[in-house]
Every structure is written in C-alpha cells, then in structure tokens.
N, C-alpha and C positions, 0 to 999 in steps of 0.2 A: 641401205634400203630406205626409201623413202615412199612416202604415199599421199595422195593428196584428196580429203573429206571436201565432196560439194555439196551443202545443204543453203537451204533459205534461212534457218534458224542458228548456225555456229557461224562466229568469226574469229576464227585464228589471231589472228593479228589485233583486236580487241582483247581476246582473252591473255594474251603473251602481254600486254601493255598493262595490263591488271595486275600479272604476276610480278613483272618488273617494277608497279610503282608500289606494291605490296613488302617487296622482299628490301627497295630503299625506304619505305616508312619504319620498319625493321630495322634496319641501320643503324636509325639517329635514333632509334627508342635505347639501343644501349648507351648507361653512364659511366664513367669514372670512379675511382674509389674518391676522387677528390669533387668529383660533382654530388656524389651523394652526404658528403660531406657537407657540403655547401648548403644543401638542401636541408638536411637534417638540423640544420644549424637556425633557419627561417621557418617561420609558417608552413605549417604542413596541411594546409586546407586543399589543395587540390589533390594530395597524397592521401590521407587520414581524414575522420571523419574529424569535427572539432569541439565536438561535446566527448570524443572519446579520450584525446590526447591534446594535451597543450604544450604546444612546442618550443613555447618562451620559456617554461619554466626552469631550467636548466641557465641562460642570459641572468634569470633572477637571482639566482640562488649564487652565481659567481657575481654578479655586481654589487652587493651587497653581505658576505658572508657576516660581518658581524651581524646583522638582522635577526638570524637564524643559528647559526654555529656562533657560541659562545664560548671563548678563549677562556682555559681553566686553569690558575696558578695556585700557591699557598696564597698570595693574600686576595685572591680575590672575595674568601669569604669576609674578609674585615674591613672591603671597602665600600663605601655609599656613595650615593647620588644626588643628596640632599641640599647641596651646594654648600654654604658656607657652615650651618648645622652640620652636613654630614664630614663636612673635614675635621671637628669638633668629635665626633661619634670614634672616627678612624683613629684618632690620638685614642682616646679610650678603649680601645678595645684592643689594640697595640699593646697599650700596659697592663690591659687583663687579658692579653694573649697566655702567657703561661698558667692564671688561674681555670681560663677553660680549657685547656687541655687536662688538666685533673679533673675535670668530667666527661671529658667526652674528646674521641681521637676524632681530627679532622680530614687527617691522611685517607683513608679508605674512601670516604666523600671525595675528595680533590682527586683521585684516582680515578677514578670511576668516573668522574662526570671529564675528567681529559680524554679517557678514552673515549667516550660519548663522543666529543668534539671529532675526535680521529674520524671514529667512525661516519660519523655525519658527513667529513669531507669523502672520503672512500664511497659510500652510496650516491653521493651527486654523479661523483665519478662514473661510478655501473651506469646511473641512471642517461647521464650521455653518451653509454656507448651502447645502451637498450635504444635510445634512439634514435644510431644510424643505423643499427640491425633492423630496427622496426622498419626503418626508410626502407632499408635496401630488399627487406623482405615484401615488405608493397608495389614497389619498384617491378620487382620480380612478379609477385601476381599480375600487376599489370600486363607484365609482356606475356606473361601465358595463356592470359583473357585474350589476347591477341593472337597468340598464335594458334587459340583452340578456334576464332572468327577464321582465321586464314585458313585452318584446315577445314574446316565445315564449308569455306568457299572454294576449294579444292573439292573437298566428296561432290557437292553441288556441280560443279563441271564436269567432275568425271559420270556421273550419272547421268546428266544430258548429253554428254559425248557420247556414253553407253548406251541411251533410247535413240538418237538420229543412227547411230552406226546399227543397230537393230531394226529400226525404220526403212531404211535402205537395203538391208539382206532381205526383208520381207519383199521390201518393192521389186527387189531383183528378181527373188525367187515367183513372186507374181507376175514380174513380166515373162520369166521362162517358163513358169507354166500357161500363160498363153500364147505364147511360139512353141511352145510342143504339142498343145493340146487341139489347134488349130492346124497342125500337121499333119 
C-alpha cells in the first residue's frame, strides 16, 4: 500500500536525500579500537578541551623516564654527582658503609623509595589507558550529539509531515462541505 502526499511545502525526494547523506555522515563518524588509539596517542585539541588535558604528557614521561622515575638500588645512597670530588666521597663512604649501618638501616629507605619507582611506572601506565578511555568516551559524546541533531531533525519532519497531512483533511473536509452544503 502505497500513497502519495501533493503539497507546495514537502519534498520527498529532498527529505529521503537528507536522510541518506545523514545516515552516511554516520558511517564514517565510527572509529576503530586502533584509530582511537592513534588519536589518543596525538593531540587531542579537536577532541578535548586543551587547558583540560594534555595529551603529550604520557610521549614525556616514556621519553625520558629517568627524568622523573628514579632507579633505586643499595648503592644508590652512597653515590654523587660531584664529578671528580664525588668519586672521592664514593670511596668514603664505601669504607664507612658498615659504620653507618650501626646507626641507621638503610634497607627500609631503599625499599620503599624502589617500590615508589614501581609504582610511578604502573601509574603512567593507568594514566595511558585513562586516555584512550577519555578518547573513546568523547568520541562517543560526540556521536550522540549527533544522533540527538539527527533525531530532532527527524521529530521536525515528522511534525511538518503531520501539519500538511492535517492541512489537506482540513482542505478536504472544506471542500466537501461545500459540495454538500451547496446541494
């Protein structure tokens, strides 16, 4: 059963072309788990706001972890930086390694600040996979911003659809009442 609307105001074949290049803008808005990956990996200024999230920071933090995550051993406490003075320091403090230990254990330190290290890599970790979730989650709003425009532009035709097809039972109904009333 089919039926066919003559009005001055709807175009079929306009409004079918709409929904058509509507439903293929749709298409290509979904990504990949490997495109959001990609994304989540660059600049997220057209995704994210960029005073909110900075997306390099994760590229920083693995390019340089000594920078940041400090490797923790037994001798790290007894070594300097001091150039040829601190290679001098290091011999001493090597042969008064056993006297400070009769005051003070350095194990619980060196434990503690390795685990520190652990952890530090462990949270970069989270922190990269906060943001392809973040990605994918905006990703996501976006296409719902979309599809809530697409259906508002659906209610909107169907509402105009619904006043011309009311329109025309009115006209109808006024044209048969005056071919009846005229009888």
């Amino acid at each position: 059963m089919s039926f066919e609307i003559k009005g001055d105001t709807v175009s079929v074949d306009e409004i079918m072309r709409s929904i058509r290049k509507r439903i293929e803008e749709k298409r290509q808005t979904l990504y990949t788990d490997e495109e959001i990956r990609h994304i989540a990996e660059h600049r997220l200024d057209a995704v994210l706001d960029a005073h909110d999230f900075n997306s390099d920071f994760i590229s920083d933090f693995r390019s340089e972890p000594v920078r940041w995550n400090y490797q923790f051993s037994p001798e790290t406490l007894y070594r300097s930086s001091r150039g040829a003075v601190g290679q001098m320091l290091e011999k001493v403090r090597r042969l008064l390694k056993p006297i400070q230990k009769l005051f003070w254990n350095p194990n619980p330190m060196i434990a503690a600040l390795s685990r520190q290290s652990d952890l530090n890599s462990y949270y970069i970790h989270l922190m990269h996979n906060m943001a392809v979730e973040m990605t994918k989650l905006n990703l996501e709003v976006q296409d719902l911003k979309n599809r809530v425009l697409q259906l508002q532009g659906r209610l909107e035709l169907q509402i105009r659809r619904e006043k011309t097809l009311e329109d025309m039972v009115v006209y109808r109904e006024d044209a048969k009442d005056a071919k009846g009333g005229g009888s």
